[in-house]
C-alpha positions as CSV (number, residue, x, y, z in Angstrom):
1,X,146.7,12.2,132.9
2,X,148.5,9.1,131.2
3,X,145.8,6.7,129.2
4,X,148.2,3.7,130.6
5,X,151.2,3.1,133.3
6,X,153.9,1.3,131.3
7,X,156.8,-0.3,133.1
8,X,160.5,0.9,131.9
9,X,162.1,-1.8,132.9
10,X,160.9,-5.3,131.1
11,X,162.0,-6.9,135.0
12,X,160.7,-5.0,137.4
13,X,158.3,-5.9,139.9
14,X,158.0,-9.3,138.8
15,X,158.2,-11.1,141.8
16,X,155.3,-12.4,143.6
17,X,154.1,-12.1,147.3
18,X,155.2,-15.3,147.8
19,X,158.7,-14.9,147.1
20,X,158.9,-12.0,148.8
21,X,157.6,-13.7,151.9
22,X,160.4,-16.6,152.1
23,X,163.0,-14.2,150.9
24,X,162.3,-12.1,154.7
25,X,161.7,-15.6,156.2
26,X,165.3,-16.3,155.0
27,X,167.2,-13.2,156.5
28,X,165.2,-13.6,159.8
29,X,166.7,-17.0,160.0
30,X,170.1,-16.0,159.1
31,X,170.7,-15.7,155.5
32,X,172.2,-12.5,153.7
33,X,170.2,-9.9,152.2
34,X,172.5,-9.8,148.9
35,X,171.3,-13.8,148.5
36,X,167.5,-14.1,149.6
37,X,167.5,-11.3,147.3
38,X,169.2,-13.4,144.2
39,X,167.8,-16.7,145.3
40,X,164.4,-15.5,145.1
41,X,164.7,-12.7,141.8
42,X,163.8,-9.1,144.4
43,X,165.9,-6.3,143.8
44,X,168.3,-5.6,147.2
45,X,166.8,-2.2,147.7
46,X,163.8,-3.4,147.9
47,X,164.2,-6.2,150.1
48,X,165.8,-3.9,152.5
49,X,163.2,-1.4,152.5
50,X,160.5,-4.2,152.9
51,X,162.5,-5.8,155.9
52,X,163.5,-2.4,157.7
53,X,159.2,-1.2,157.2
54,X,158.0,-4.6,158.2
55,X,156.0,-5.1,155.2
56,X,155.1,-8.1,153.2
57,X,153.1,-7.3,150.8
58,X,153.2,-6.8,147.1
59,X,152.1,-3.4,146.3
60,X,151.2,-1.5,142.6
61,X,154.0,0.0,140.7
62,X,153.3,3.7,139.4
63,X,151.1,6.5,141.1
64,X,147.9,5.7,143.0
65,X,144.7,6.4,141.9
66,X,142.9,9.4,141.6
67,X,140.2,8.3,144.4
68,X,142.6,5.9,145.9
69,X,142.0,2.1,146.4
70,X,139.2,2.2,149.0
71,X,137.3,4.6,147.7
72,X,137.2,3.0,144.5
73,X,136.2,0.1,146.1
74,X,132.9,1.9,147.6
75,X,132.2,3.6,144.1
76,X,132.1,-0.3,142.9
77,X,130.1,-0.9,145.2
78,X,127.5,1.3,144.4
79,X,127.4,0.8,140.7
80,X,126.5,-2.7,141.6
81,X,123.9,-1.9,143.8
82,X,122.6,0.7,141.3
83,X,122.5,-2.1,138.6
84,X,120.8,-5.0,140.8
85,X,117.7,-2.4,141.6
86,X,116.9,-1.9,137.8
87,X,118.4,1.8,137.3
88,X,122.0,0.8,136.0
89,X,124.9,3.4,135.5
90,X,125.6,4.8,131.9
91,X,129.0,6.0,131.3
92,X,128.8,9.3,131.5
93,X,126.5,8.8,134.8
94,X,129.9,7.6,136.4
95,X,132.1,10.0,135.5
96,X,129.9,12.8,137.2
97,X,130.0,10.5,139.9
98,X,133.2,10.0,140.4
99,X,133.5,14.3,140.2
100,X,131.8,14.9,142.6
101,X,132.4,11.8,144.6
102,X,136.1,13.5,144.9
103,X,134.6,17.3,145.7
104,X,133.0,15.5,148.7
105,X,135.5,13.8,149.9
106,X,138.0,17.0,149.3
107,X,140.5,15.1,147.2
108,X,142.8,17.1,145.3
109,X,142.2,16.2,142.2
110,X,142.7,16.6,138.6
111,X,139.1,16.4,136.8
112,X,137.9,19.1,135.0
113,X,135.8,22.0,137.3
114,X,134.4,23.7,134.1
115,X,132.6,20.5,132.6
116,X,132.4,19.1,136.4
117,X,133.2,15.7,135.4
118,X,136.3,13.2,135.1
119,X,137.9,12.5,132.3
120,X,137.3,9.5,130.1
121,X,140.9,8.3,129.9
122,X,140.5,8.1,133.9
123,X,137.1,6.0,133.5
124,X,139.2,3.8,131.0
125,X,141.9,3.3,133.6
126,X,139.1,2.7,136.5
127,X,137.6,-0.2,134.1
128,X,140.9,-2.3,133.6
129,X,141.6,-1.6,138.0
130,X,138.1,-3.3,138.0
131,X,137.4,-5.8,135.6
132,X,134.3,-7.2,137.6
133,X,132.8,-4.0,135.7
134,X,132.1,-4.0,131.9
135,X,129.7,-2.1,129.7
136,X,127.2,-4.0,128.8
137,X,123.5,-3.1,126.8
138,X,121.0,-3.3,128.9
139,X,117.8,-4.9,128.3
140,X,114.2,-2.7,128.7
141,X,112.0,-3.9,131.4
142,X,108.2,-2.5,132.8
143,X,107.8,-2.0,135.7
144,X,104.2,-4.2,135.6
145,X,106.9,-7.0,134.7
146,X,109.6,-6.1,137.7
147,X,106.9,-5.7,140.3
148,X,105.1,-8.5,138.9
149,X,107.8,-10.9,139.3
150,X,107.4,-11.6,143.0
151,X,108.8,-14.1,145.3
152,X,104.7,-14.4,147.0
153,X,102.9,-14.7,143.6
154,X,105.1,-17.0,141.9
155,X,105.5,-19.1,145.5
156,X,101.4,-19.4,144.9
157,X,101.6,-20.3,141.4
158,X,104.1,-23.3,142.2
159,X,101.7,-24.6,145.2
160,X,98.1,-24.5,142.7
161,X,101.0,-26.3,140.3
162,X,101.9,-29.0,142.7
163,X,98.1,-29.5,143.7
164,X,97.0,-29.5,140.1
165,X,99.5,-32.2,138.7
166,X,98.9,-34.1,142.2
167,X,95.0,-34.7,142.0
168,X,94.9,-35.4,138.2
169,X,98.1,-38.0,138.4
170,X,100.3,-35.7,136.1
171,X,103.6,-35.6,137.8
172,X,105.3,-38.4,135.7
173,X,103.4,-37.7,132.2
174,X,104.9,-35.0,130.1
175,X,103.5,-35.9,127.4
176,X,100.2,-34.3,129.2
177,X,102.2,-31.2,130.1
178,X,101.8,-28.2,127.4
179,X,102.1,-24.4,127.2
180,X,101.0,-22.6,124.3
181,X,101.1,-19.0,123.6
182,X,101.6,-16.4,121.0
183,X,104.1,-13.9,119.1
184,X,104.3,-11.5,116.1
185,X,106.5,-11.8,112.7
186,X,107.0,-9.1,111.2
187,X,107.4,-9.4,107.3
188,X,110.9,-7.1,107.2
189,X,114.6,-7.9,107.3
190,X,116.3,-6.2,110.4
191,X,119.7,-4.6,110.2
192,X,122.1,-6.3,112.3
193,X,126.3,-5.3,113.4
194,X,128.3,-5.6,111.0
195,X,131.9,-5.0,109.5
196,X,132.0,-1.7,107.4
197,X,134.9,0.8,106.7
198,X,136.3,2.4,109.6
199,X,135.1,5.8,109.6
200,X,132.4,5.5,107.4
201,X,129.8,7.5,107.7
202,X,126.7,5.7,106.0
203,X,126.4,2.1,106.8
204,X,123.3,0.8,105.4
205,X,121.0,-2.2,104.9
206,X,118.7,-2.3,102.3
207,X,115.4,-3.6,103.5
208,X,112.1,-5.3,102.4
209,X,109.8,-1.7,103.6
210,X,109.7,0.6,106.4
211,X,107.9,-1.7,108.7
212,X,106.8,-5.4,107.6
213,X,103.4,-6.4,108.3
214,X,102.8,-8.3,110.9
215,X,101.6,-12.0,111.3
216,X,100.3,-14.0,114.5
217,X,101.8,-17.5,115.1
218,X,100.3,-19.3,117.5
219,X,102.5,-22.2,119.3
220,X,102.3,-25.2,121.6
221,X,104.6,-27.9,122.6
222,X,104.4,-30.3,125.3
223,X,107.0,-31.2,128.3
224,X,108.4,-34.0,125.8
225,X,109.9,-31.7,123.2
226,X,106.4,-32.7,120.9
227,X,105.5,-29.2,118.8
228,X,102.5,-28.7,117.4
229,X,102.0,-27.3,113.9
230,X,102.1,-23.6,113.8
231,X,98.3,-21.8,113.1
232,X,99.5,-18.0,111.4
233,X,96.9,-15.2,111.6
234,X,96.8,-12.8,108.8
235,X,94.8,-9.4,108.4
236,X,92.0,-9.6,106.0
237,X,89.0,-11.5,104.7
238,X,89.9,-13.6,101.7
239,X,92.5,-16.0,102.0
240,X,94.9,-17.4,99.1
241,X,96.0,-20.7,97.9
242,X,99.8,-19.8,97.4
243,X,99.9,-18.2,101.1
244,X,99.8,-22.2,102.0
245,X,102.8,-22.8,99.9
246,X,105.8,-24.1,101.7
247,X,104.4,-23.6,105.1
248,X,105.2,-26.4,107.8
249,X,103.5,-29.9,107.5
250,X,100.2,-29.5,109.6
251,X,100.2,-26.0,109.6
252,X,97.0,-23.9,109.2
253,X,96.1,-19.9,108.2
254,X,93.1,-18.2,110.1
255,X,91.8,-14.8,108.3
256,X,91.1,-12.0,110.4
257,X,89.2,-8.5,109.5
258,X,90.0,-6.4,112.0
259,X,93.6,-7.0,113.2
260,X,96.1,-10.0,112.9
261,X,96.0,-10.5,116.6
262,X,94.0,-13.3,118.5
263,X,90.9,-13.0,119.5
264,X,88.5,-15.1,121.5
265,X,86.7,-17.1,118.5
266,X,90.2,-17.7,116.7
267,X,91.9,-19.1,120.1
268,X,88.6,-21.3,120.4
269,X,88.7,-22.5,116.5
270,X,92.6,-23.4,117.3
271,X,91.6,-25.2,120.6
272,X,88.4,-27.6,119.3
273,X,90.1,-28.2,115.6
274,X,94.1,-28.0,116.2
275,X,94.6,-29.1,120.1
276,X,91.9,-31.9,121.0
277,X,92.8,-33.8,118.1
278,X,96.3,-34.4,118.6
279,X,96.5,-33.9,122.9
280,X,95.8,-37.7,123.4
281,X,94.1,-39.7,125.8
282,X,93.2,-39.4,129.2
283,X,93.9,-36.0,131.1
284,X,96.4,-32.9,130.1
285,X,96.9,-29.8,131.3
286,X,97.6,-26.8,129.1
287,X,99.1,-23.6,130.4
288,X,98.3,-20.4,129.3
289,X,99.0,-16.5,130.0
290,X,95.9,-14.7,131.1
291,X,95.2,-12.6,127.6
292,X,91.6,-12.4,127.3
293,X,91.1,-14.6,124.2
294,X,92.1,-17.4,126.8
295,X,89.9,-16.5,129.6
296,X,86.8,-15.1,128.6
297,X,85.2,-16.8,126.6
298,X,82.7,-19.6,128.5
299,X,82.4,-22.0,125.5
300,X,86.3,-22.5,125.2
301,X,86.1,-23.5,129.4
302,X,83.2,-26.0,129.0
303,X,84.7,-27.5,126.0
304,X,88.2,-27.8,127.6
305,X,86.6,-29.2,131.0
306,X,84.4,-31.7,128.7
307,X,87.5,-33.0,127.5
308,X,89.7,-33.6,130.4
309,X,91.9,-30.1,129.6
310,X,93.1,-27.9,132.8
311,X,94.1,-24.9,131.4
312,X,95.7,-23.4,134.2
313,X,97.0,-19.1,134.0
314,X,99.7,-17.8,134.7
315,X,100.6,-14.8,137.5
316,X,100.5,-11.8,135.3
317,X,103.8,-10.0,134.6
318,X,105.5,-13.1,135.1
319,X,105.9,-15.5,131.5
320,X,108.8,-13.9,130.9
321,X,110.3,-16.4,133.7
322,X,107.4,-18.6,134.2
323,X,106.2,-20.0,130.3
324,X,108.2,-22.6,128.5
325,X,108.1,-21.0,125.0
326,X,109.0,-17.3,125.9
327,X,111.9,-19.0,127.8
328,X,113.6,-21.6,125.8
329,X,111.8,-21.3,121.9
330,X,110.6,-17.5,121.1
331,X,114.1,-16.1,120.7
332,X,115.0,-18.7,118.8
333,X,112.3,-18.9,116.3
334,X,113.0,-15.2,115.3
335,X,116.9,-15.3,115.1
336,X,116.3,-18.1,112.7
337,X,113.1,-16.4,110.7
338,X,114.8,-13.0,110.6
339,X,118.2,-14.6,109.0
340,X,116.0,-16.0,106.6
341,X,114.2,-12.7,106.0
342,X,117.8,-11.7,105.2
343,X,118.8,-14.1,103.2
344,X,115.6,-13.6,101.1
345,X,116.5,-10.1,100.9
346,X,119.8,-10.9,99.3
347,X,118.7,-13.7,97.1
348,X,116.2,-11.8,95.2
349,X,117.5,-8.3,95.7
350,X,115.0,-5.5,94.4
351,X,111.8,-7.8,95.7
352,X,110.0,-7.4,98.7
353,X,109.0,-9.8,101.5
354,X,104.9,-10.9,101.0
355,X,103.1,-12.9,102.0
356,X,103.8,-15.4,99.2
357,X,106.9,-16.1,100.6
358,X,106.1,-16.3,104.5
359,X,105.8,-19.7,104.2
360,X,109.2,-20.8,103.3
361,X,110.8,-18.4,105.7
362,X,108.7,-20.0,108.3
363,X,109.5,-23.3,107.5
364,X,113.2,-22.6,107.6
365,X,113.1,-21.3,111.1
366,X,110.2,-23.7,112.4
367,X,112.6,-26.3,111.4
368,X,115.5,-25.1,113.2
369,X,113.8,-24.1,116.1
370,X,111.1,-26.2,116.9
371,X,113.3,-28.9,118.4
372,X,112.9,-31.0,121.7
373,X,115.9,-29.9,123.4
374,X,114.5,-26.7,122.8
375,X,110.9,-27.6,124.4
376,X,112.2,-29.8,127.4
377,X,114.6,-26.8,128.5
378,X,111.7,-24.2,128.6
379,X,109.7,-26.6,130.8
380,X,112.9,-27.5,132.9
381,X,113.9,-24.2,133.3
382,X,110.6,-22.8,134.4
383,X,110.4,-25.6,137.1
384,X,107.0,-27.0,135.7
385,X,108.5,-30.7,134.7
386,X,110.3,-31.9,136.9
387,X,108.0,-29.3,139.3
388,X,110.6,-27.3,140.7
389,X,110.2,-24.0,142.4
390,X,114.1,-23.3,143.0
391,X,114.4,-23.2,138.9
392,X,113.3,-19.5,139.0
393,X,116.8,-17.6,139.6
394,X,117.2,-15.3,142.5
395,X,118.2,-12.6,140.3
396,X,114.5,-12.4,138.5
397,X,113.1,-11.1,141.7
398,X,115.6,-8.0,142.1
399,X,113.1,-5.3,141.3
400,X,109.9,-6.9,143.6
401,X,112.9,-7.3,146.1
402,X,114.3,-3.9,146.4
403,X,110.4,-2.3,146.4
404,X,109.4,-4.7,149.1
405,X,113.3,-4.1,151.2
406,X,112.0,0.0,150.6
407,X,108.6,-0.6,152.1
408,X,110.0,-2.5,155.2
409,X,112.5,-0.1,155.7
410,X,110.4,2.9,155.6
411,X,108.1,0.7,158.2
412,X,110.7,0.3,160.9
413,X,111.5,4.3,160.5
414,X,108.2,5.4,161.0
415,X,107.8,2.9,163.9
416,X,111.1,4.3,165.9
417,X,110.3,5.7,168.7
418,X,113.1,7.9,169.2
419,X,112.3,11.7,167.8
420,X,115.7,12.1,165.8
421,X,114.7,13.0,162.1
422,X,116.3,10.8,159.3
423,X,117.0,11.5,155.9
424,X,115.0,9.8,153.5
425,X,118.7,8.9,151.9
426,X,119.6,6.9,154.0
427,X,116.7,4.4,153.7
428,X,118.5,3.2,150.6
429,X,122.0,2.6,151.9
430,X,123.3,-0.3,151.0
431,X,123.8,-3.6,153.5
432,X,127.9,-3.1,153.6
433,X,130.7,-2.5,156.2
434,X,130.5,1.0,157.2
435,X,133.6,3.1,156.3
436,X,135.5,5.7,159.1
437,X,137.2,8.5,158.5
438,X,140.5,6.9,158.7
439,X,139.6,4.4,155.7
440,X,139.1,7.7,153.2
441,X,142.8,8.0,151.4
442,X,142.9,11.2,149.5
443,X,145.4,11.5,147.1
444,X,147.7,14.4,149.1
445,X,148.7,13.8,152.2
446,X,146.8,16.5,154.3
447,X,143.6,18.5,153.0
448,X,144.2,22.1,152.3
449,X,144.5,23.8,155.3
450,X,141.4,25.3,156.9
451,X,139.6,22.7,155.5
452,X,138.4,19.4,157.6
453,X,136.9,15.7,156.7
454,X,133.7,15.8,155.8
455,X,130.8,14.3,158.6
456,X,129.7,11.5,155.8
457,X,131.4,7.6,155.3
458,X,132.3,7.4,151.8
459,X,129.1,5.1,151.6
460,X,126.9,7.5,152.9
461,X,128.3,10.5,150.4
462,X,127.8,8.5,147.5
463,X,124.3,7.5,148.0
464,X,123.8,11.6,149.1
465,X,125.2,12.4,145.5
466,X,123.6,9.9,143.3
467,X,120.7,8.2,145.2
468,X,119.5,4.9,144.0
469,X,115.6,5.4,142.7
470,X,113.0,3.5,145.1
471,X,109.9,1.8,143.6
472,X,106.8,2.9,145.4
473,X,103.8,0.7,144.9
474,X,100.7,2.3,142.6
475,X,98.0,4.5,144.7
476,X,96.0,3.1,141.8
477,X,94.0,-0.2,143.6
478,X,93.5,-3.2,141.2
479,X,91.9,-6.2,141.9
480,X,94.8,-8.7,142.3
481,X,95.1,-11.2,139.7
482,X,97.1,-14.5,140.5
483,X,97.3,-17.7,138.8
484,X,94.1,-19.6,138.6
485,X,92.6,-23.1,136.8
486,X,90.4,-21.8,134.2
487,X,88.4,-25.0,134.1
488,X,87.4,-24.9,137.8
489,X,83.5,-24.9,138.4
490,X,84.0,-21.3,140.4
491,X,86.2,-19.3,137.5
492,X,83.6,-20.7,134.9
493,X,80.7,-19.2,137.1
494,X,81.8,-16.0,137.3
495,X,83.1,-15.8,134.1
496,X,79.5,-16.6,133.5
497,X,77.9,-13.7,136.1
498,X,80.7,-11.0,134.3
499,X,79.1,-12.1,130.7
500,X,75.7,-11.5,131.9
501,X,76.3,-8.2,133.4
502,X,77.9,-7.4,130.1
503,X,75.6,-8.3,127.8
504,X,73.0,-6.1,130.1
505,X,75.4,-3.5,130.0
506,X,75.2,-3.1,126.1
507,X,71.2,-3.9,126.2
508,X,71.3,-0.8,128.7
509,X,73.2,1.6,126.2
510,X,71.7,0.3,123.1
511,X,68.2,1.6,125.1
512,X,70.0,4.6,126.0
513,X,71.6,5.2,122.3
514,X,67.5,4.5,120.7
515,X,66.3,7.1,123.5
516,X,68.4,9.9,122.2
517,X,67.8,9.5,119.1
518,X,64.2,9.6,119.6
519,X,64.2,12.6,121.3
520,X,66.2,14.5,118.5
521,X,63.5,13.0,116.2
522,X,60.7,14.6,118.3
523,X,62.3,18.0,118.9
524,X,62.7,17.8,115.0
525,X,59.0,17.2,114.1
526,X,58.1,19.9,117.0
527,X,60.3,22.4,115.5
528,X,58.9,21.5,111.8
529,X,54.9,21.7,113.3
530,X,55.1,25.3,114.9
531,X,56.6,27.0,111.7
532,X,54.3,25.2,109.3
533,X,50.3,25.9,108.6
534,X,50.0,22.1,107.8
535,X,49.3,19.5,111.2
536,X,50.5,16.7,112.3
537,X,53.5,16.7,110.3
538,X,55.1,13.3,110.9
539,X,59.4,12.8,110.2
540,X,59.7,9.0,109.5
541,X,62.8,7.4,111.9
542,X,65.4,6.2,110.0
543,X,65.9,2.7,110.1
544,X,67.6,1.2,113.3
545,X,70.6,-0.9,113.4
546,X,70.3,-4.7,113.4
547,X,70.9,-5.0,117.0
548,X,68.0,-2.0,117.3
549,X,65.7,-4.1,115.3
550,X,66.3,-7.5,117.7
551,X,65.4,-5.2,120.4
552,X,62.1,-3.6,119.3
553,X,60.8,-7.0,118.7
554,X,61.4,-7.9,122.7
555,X,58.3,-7.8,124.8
556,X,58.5,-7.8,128.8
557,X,57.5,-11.4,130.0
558,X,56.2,-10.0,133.4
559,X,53.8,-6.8,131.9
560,X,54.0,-7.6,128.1
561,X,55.3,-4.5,127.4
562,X,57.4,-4.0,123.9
563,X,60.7,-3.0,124.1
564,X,60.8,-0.1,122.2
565,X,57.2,1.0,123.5
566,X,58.6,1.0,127.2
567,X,57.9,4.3,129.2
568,X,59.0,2.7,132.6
569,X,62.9,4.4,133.0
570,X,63.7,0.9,134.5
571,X,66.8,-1.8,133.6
572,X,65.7,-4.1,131.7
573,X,67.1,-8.0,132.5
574,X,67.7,-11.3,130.8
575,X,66.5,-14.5,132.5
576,X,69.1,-16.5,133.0
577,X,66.7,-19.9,132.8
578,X,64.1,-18.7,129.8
579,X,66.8,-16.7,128.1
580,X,63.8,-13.8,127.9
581,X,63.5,-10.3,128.8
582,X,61.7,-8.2,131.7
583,X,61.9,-5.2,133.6
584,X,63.8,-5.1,136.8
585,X,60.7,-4.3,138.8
586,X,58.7,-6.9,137.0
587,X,60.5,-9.6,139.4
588,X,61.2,-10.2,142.8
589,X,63.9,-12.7,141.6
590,X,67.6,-11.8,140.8
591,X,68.8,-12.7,137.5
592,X,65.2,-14.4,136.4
593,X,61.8,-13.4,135.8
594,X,58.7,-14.2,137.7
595,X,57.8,-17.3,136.4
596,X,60.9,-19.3,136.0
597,X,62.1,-18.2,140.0
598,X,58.9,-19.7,141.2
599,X,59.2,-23.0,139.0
600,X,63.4,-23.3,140.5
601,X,61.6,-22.2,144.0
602,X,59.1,-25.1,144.2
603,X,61.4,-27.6,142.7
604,X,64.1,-26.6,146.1
C-alpha cells in the first residue's frame, strides 16, 4: 500500500467546485464545451464526462479508501465518542479496529490476516483524511474525580455560594474573597524533551537524587490577585537558620516529626498567626477543600467564627475545577520552581539540591508565579468572583455525564414493556444518524459471492467490536459529602458530638488494651504459684503508659469507683458539662453525669 498519493501531473485537478459549476452553467446556456472548458482551467474530458453523468461535484483524485468515505466517517465517530467518555483510543487500539471493522463489514481488503490488524502506513493515511484527529498524551484522571465532578453537586455548591456572599454583603469585595490550599515540592530536577542525536540510544539527565524530598507549601491569595507569604513544612524536629535564607519576604518554616504533610495543629498555627493578621477588617470568607486538617479540628472553627472568617468546603473530587489556586497558580509555581531546580543543577554541577538552597529556588518561582493576573483568573475561571456558575466548562462533566446517560438508559430498558431481549451493546450506542445498508461502500463492487451484508449499521458493528466502557456507580454506600460552611453553628456541633465519641472510643480501648494485659499478668503469677513451694508469689506490672497513668487516677463521679479498680464491664463516659468521668449506668442522662443533668434540668 502506498505511504502517500502523489499527483503526476503538477496541473491536474486543480480546479475548484465552483468553476466547475459555471463551466456546465455555461454549456447549458449555450457555450461550447472546448471554451467553458479553457475559460474556466477543466480539462475537456472531464467536463464532458461531468456534463453527460450530471455531476457537479469535485471528487478525490487516486483510489478510494480502504473502508471507503462513509465508513470512515462512522469509525470517527466512534473514536470521539470513545474519547469524550474517558477511555480514549491508543494507536494500535485503532488499527485492530479498523481490522476488524472491515472483516464485519466483508470488505475486501488488504490488512494483514496473520497479525489481524491494518497497517500503520494505512493509519497514517487515515490521520491526514481526518485532521480533526491527532495524537495527543492524555492526562490521568480517578474515577473519585470524574464521578465527582457532577453537574448536581457543583449546581449545590454555586447556590450555598450565592447565599453565602449574599447574607454577609461579599459580592462586590474581593479583597474578602480567598482560597488557600496546599501542594508538594519535591527537592529534585525533572528530566524534560529535549534535542539529542537522532538515533541515540542513551539520553540522559543528570539529577540532584533518585527522589527529592519533599516539602509542603501552603498558599493563599485573595480574589484581588493579593498572595500571601508562603508557610513551607519540613520533616523533622530542629530547624536551621540558613533554611530561612533567601526564602520570600514574609515567609515562614513549620517543623514537623512525623511527615512534611499538614496536619490539624499546623493548619491552625498558619490560620491564628499567618491569616488573621493580614485578612483585614470586617467579614471574609476563605475557601478550603475538605482535608481533615481543615475540618476537624473545633478550635480552628470557633476561632475562625470569632473573627468574622466563613470557611466554606468544597464538593469533594471537584478543586480540580472548582479552587482558584489548583486552577490558575499550582502549575505554574512548579514549571517555574522545577526550571530553577534545573538550572541549580547546571550551575553547580556535582552538588545536590538541600535544603539550604530551597529558599532561593522558591523565591525565583514565587516571584514569577505569584502574580495577580494569575490569582484573578483562578477565581474568574472557577466562577466564584464575579459568582458565575456557567464558568465551569461542559466538557468537565463528561465522565458524571456518560455514568448518569448509562443509568437512565438502562432505566427505560428495564421499564419496556415489550418482551424482546436487547443487547446490553446497544445501551451505549451513540446519539447519531443511523446508517442503512445502502450507505456501507465496500471497496469491490459486489461481496464474494455466497456471501450477504451483514444484519448490523456500521454504527452498530463498531460498538459490537469495541464497546465503549460504562461507569457503574460503587455498591460501596458512603455518606455523601457536599460543600458545607464550616463555621455554621450545626457543622461545629457535630464536629463536636464526632470528637466526643472519639475520644470515648480511645478511653474504651485504652481500658480494653490495660485489661489484657492484666490478664496475661495474672495467668503469669498463676502459672509461677502452682510450680513453686513459696506463696503468694507476686509479679510486679510494668509501668503503664502516660495515657494508662491519667487513667488510673480517674474515679467514677456517680459510685466513686477508680478507674483502674473497676469490675463493672460497663462504658465508661465523659461529662460533657464537668469534663469528669462515670460509668454509663451511673446516669440516666446522655452525654453527662448525674449531677450536672439535674443542675441543666432545673435551670430549663
Amino acid at each position: 500500500m502506498p505511504t502517500e498519493y502523489r499527483r503526476k501531473l503538477s496541473n491536474r485537478g486543480k480546479y475548484t467546485e465552483d468553476n466547475l459549476k459555471l463551466a456546465i452553467e455555461a454549456v447549458r446556456n449555450g457555450s461550447s464545451v472546448n471554451g467553458a472548458s479553457k475559460m474556466y482551467g477543466i480539462p475537456r474530458k472531464t467536463l464532458e464526462r461531468k456534463i453527460k453523468n450530471n455531476i457537479s461535484t469535485t471528487g478525490r483524485l487516486g483510489p478510494d479508501s480502504m473502508l471507503a468515505e462513509a465508513n470512515e466517517i462512522k469509525l470517527v465517530q466512534h473514536i470521539k465518542k470513545a474519547q469524550k467518555y474517558g477511555f480514549p483510543m491508543t494507536s494500535q487500539d485503532v488499527r485492530k479496529l479498523a481490522y476488524n471493522f472491515a472483516e464485519g463489514l466483508l470488505i475486501n481488503h488488504k490488512f494483514s490476516k496473520e497479525k489481524e490488524i491494518a497497517g500503520s502506513d494505512w493509519l497514517r493515511s487515515f490521520m491526514r483524511r481526518h485532521p480533526d484527529l491527532s495524537t495527543r498524551k492524555a492526562e490521568g484522571l480517578s474515577l473519585g474525580r470524574g464521578v465527582g465532578m457532577n453537574r448536581v453537586d457543583v449546581r449545590s455548591y454555586f447556590e450555598l455560594l450565592h447565599e453565602v456572599l449574599k447574607q454577609n454583603d461579599l459580592f462586590d469585595k474581593p479583597g474578602c474573597l480567598f482560597n488557600v490550599d496546599e501542594t508538594g515540592l519535591q527537592l529534585n530536577n525533572r528530566p524534560g524533551h529535549v534535542l539529542a542525536e537522532k538515533g541515540a540510544r542513551n539520553v540522559v539527565t543528570v539529577t540532584s537524587g533518585e527522589k527529592g524530598e519533599t516539602i509542603s507549601c501552603i498558599a493563599c491569595c485573595n480574589a484581588e490577585g493579593f498572595f500571601l507569604p508562603p508557610v513551607c513544612i519540613f520533616k523533622g524536629k530542629n530547624s536551621k537558620k540558613e533554611w530561612t535564607d533567601s526564602m520570600p519576604p514574609g515567609s515562614h518554616i513549620v517543623m514537623s516529626q512525623k511527615s512534611a504533610y499538614v496536619t490539624a495543629n499546623i493548619f491552625l498555627n498558619w490560620f491564628k498567626n499567618h491569616f488573621l493578621p493580614r485578612k483585614g477588617e470586617g467579614k471574609a470568607l476563605l475557601i478550603l477543600d475538605g482535608h481533615s486538617s481543615h475540618c476537624s479540628c473545633v478550635e480552628l472553627l470557633e476561632t475562625a467564627e470569632a473573627n468574622d472568617v466563613i470557611l466554606l468546603c468544597l464538593p469533594p473530587h471537584s478543586t480540580h475545577y472548582l479552587q482558584p489556586l489548583d486552577r490558575a497558580f499550582f502549575k505554574s509555581l512548579k514549571t517555574f520552581y522545577y526550571q530553577a531546580c534545573k538550572e541549580g543543577m547546571q550551575n553547580h554541577p556535582g552538588r545536590k539540591l538541600g535544603r539550604p538552597q530551597f529558599g532561593e529556588l522558591l523565591t525565583k518561582s514565587w516571584g514569577k508565579s505569584a502574580s495577580a493576573g494569575n490569582a484573578m483568573s483562578g477565581f474568574r475561571a472557577t466562577g466564584i468572583f464575579p459568582w458565575n456558575p456557567d464558568a465551569i466548562p461542559d466538557y468537565a462533566y463528561t465522565v458524571s455525564d456518560q455514568m448518569v446517560d448509562c443509568e437512565n438508559r438502562e432505566g427505560q430498558v428495564q421499564t419496556q414493556a415489550t418482551g424482546e431481549s436487547r443487547l446490553p451493546i446497544n445501551l451505549m450506542e451513540d446519539a447519531i444518524p443511523s446508517c442503512s445498508h445502502d450507505n456501507i461502500e465496500p471497496r469491490s463492487s459486489t461481496p464474494a459471492e455466497g456471501i450477504s451484508i451483514p444484519d448490523l449499521t456500521p454504527g452498530k458493528l463498531l460498538t459490537r467490536i469495541n464497546p465503549t466502557p460504562a461507569l457503574v456507580a460503587s455498591a460501596r454506600k458512603r455518606a455523601k459529602t457536599v460543600a458545607t460552611v464550616l463555621t455554621s453553628p450545626e457543622h461545629i456541633a457535630s464536629v463536636k458530638d464526632r470528637s466526643t465519641k472519639k475520644k470515648v472510643k480511645e478511653l474504651k480501648e485504652i481500658r480494653q488494651k490495660k485489661f489484657r494485659k492484666k490478664n496475661i499478668l495474672q495467668k503469669r503469677q498463676r502459672a509461677l504459684s502452682t510450680s513453686s513451694d513459696e506463696e503468694n508469689i507476686k509479679v510486679p506490672y510494668e509501668e503503664e503508659s502516660d495515657a494508662l497513668s491519667e487513667v488510673d487516677e480517674t474515679e467514677c463521679v456517680g459510685c466513686g469507683e477508680s478507674y483502674n479498680k473497676t469490675r463493672k464491664q460497663e462504658d465508661w463516659l465523659k461529662c460533657i458539662i464537668c469534663q469528669k468521668w462515670f460509668h454509663e449506668n451511673c446516669s440516666s442522662f446522655l452525654n453527662t453525669c448525674q449531677n450536672c443533668g439535674k443542675t441543666a434540668f432545673r435551670k430549663k
